[in-house]
Every structure is written in C-alpha cells, then in structure tokens.
C-alpha positions in Angstrom: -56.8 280.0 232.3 -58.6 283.1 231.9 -57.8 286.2 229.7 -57.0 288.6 232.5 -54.4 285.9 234.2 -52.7 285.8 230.3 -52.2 289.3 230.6 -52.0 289.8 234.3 -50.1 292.7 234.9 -48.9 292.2 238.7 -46.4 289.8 238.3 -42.7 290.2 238.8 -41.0 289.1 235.7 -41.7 291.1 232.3 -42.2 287.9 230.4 -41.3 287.9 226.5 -44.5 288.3 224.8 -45.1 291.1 227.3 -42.4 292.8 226.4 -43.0 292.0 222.3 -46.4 293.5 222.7 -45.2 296.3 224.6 -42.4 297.4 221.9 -45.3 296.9 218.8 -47.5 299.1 220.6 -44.5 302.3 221.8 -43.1 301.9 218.4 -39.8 300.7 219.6 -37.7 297.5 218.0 -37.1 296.8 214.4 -39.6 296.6 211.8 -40.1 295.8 208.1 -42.3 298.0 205.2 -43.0 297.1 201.5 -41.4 299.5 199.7 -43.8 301.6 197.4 -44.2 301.5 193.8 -43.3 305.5 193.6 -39.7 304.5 195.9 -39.0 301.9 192.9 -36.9 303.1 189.8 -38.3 303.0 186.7 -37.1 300.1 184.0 -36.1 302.6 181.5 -34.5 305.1 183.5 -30.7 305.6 184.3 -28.7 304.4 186.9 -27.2 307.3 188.1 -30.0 310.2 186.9 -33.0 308.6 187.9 -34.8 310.4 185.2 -36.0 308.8 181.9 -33.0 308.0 179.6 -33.1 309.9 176.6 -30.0 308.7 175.1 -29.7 305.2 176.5 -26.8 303.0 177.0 -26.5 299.5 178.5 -23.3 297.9 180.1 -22.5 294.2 179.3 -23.6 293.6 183.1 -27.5 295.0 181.8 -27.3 298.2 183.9 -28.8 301.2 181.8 -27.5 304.7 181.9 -28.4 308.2 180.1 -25.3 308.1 177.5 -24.2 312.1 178.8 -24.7 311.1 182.1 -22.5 308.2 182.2 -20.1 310.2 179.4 -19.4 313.3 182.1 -19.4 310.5 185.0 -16.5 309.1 183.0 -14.9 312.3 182.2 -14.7 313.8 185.6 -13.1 310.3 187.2 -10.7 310.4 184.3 -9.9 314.2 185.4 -9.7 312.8 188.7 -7.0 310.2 188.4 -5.4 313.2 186.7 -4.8 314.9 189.5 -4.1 312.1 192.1 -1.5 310.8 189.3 0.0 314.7 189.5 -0.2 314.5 193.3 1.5 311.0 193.2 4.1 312.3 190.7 4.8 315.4 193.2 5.2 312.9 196.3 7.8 310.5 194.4 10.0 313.6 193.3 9.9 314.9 196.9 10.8 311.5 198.3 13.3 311.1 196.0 14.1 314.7 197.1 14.5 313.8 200.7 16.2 310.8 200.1 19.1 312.7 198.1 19.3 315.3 201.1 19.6 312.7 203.8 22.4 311.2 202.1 24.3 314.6 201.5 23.2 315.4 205.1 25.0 311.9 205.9 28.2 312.8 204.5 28.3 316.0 205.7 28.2 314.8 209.2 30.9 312.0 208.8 33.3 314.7 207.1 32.3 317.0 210.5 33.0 314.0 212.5 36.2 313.4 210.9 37.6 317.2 211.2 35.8 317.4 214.7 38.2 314.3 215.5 41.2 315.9 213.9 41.1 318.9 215.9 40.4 316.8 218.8 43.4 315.5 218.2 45.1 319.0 218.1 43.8 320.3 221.1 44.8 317.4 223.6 48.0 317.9 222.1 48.5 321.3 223.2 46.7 320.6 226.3 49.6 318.3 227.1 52.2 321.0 226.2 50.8 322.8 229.4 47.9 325.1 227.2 44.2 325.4 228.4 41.4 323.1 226.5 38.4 325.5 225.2 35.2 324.7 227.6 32.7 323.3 225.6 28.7 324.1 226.4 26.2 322.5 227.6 23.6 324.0 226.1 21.6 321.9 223.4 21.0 325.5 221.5 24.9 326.3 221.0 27.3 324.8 218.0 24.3 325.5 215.4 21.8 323.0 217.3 19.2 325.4 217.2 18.8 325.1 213.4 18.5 321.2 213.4 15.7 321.0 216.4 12.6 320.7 214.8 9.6 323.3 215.8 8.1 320.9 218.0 4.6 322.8 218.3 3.8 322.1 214.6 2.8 318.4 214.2 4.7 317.6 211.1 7.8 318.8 212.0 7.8 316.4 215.0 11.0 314.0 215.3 8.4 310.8 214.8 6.1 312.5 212.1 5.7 310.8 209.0 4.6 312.0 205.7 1.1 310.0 204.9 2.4 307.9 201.3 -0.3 308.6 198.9 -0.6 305.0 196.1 -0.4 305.0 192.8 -4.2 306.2 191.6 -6.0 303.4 189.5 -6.0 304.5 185.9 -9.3 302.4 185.1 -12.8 303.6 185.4 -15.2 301.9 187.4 -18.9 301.3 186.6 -20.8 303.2 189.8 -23.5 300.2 190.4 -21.2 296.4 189.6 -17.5 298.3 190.5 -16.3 296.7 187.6 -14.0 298.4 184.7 -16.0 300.6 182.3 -14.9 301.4 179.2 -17.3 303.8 177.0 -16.5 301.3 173.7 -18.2 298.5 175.7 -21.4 300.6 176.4 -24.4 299.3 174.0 -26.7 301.6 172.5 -30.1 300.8 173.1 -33.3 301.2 171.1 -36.9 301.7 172.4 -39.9 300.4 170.5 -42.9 303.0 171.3 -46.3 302.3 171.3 -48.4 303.7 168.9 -51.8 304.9 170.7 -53.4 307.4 168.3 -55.7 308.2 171.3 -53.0 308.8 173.8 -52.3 312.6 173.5 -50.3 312.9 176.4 -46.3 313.3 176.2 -44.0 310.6 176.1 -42.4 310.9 180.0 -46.2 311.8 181.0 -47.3 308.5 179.2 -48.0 305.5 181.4 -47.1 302.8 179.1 -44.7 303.9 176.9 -42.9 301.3 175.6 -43.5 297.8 173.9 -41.9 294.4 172.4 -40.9 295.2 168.9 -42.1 291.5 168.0 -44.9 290.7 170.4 -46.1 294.4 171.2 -46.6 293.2 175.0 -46.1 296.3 177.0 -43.0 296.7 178.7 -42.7 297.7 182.8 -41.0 296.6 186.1 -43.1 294.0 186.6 -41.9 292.6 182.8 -38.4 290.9 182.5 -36.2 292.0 179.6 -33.5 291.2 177.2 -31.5 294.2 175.0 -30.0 292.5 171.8 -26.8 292.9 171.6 -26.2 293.3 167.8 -29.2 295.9 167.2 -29.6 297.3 170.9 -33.7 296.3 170.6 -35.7 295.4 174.1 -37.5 292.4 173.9 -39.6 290.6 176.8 -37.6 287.3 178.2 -40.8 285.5 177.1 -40.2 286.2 173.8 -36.6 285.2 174.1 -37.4 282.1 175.9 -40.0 280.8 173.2 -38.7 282.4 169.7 -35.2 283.3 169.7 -33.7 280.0 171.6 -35.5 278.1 169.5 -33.5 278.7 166.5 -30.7 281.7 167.5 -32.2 284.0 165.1 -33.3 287.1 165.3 -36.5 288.0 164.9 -36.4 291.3 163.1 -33.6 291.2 161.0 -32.5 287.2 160.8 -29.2 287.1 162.0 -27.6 284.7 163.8 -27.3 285.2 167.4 -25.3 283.4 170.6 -26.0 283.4 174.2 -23.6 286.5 174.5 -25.8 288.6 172.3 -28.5 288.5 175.2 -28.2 290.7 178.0 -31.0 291.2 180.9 -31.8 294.3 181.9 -31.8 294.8 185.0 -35.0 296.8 186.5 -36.2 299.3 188.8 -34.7 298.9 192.5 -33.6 301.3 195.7 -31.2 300.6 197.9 -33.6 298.7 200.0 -34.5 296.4 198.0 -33.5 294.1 195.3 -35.3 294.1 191.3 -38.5 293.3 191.7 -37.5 291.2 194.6 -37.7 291.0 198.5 -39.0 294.5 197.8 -39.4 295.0 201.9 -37.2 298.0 203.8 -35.5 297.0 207.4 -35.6 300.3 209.5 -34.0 300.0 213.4 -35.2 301.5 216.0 -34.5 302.3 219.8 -35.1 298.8 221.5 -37.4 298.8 224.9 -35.5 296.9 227.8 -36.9 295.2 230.6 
C-alpha cells in the first residue's frame, strides 16, 4: 500500500487516526505539559505565602508554613466562627421567638373560636325569637383579615417560605492543605542549617543553594527528600536518616534518644497540578474536533 492511499483523502468515512492527526495538528483535544521548575514551589517556602519562610513552622502532617502567616490564618477563622456562632446564637433566639408566638397565636385563636361560638349561640337564639341575624361578608379583607395575609410580592413573607437554618459553626481550625484540625501548640518550630560560602556574596533569598544537612552538609532542594526532627526542629536529608539515625535512634547532634514519631517528612515543592516531585505533568482540555 502506498503512502498517498494511507492518507487518501477522498474517502467517505473520517477514519480514527485521521481524525487524531487532524486534532494534534488544529490544536483541539486534551493534552498533557511537564510542569516547569519556575511553576514548582520551593522546599522551604510556605504553604499558604509562597514566599521563603522566615519564621518557619511544620505541622505533624510535614506541611511547612511562615509562623505569622499561619498565626493570622488562624486568627481570622477563629474571628470567623465568632461571628457564625453570633449568627447561630441570633437564629436559635428567633426560633425560639417564633415558636413562643405561634403558641400564644394558638390560644388566642381557640379562645376566639370559643367566644365566636358563644355568640353564635346568642344570635340563633334571637333569630328564633323572630330578630334579624347580622349578614356576615364575604370579603377575605373584612373581620381584620387584612392584617394576617402576608405581602405576597416579597418572597419571604410567602405562606410556603422558609427561613434557611444556619448549623452550628465548627469551633476547630482546620489546616488549609490536609483539612485536618490545627492547633498552634502542635506546630513545630523548624531550624535551617545555612551554608557557609565565604565566596557567595549574594543575599540569602537571592542565594541558589541556601541550605544544607547539619550532619552531612549535602545541599538541600526539591529534588532532595527530607526529615525535620521533631525534638530540635533540624532538617536532615532522608539519606541520612535512613543510614545513621535508624541505625541506633540517636541523634546525631545532640544524642538523644529518638522514636519513629520524632521523624516527620517534609513534604516539598508542588502546584496544584502536580504531585511532590511526582507525575509532575499538567492535564489541560480543550474543545474536541467531531467528525
């Protein structure tokens, strides 16, 4: 078979790989992109910044945060529940409100119903000594009706209108990245080791490599898996913590005794495209060609 007949344009179905080729070439379909090194967040910046930490803190979970970023984050979701709980409050006392009226409103109407009945009762009997019975009207406006219709052009004074119940607000604060409960006691303060280039006269946020392994002075990036130390908040590389510290639980600066829930990875640079350091590749749709 010949090239032209593989591509032969005059037939009468638009076969699959014509219409595959077709959509690479106009641009059309879904396609896939390595994310960048400059769309990937840095190891030691914070979560919800994206800047450089200068104060940083570490959840249990190994997510890192600037300490007044995630300190006002806290603060204004604390003011927040503050209000909802005000709001909430304010709902209840109105329900509670309504609740009382409708039963007054209740009573009233059985004592109405009960004197309406008595007079009733009055009137036949004077109709029956030969007097004339008052005409009652027709009208659904007359015997004070008007005041119990509701104003039926404003939406939440309709008959089947409903007052939207607000829950009770959740008094805990949630970390932004896992959703989990965040408490600022549990937040570990970490501890950089910098590297000491006497010929590197450049600032520390212009700096390329800034900082290292306290104990093997490997130089510390995204493409470098690490461990923060519980007890003294330093950042080791996981190859260090693979080949010194399981060997004997110690550690290696000061000696103490450590468990497997001293160790916490940190988790690294990521977007919302991709995961750390992983499947770094971005999924973007686009119109789809038909046949």
């Amino acid at each position: 078979m010949t090239r032209h007949a593989r591509n032969c344009t005059a037939g009468a179905v638009y076969t699959y790989h014509e219409k595959k080729k077709d959509a690479a070439a106009s641009g059309y379909g879904t396609y896939s992109q390595r994310v960048g090194k400059d769309s990937v967040k840095g190891f030691d910046c914070c979560n919800l910044t994206l800047q450089p930490c200068r104060n940083p803190v570490i959840t249990k979970e190994g997510y890192l945060f600037d300490k007044e970023a995630i300190l006002q984050y806290i603060i204004s979701k604390k003011n927040e529940y503050s209000r909802q709980l005000k709001e909430y409050e304010r709902q209840k006392r109105k329900g509670e409100d309504e609740i009382a009226e409708l039963e007054a409103a209740v009573k009233k109407s059985q004592l109405k119903k009960f004197f309406d009945g008595e007079k009733n009762i009055a009137s036949t009997s004077v109709k029956s000594n030969g007097g004339e019975a008052s005409q009652k009207s027709v009208s659904n406006m007359a015997a004070g009706k008007n005041k119990e219709l509701p104003s039926f052009w404003v939406p939440s004074q309709l008959p089947d209108a409903k007052l939207t119940k607000m829950n009770k607000p959740e008094s805990k604060v949630l970390c932004p990245i896992t959703g989990k409960t965040l408490k600022m006691k549990d937040l570990i303060e970490v501890k950089w080791t910098l590297v000491n280039d006497p010929d590197d006269k450049k600032s520390l946020i212009a700096k390329e490599n800034r900082y290292m392994c306290p104990v093997t002075h490997d130089i510390l990036s995204n493409s470098v898996a690490c461990v923060v130390l519980k007890s003294t908040g330093d950042v080791i590389t996981s190859e260090c913590c693979e080949k010194l510290i399981k060997k004997d639980w110690k550690h290696p600066l000061t000696g103490e005794q450590l468990t497997e829930d001293d160790l916490i990875p940190l988790n690294r640079g990521g977007t919302g495209f991709a995961a750390t350091n992983e499947g770094l590749e971005g999924r973007t749709s686009r119109p789809v060609i038909q046949a």
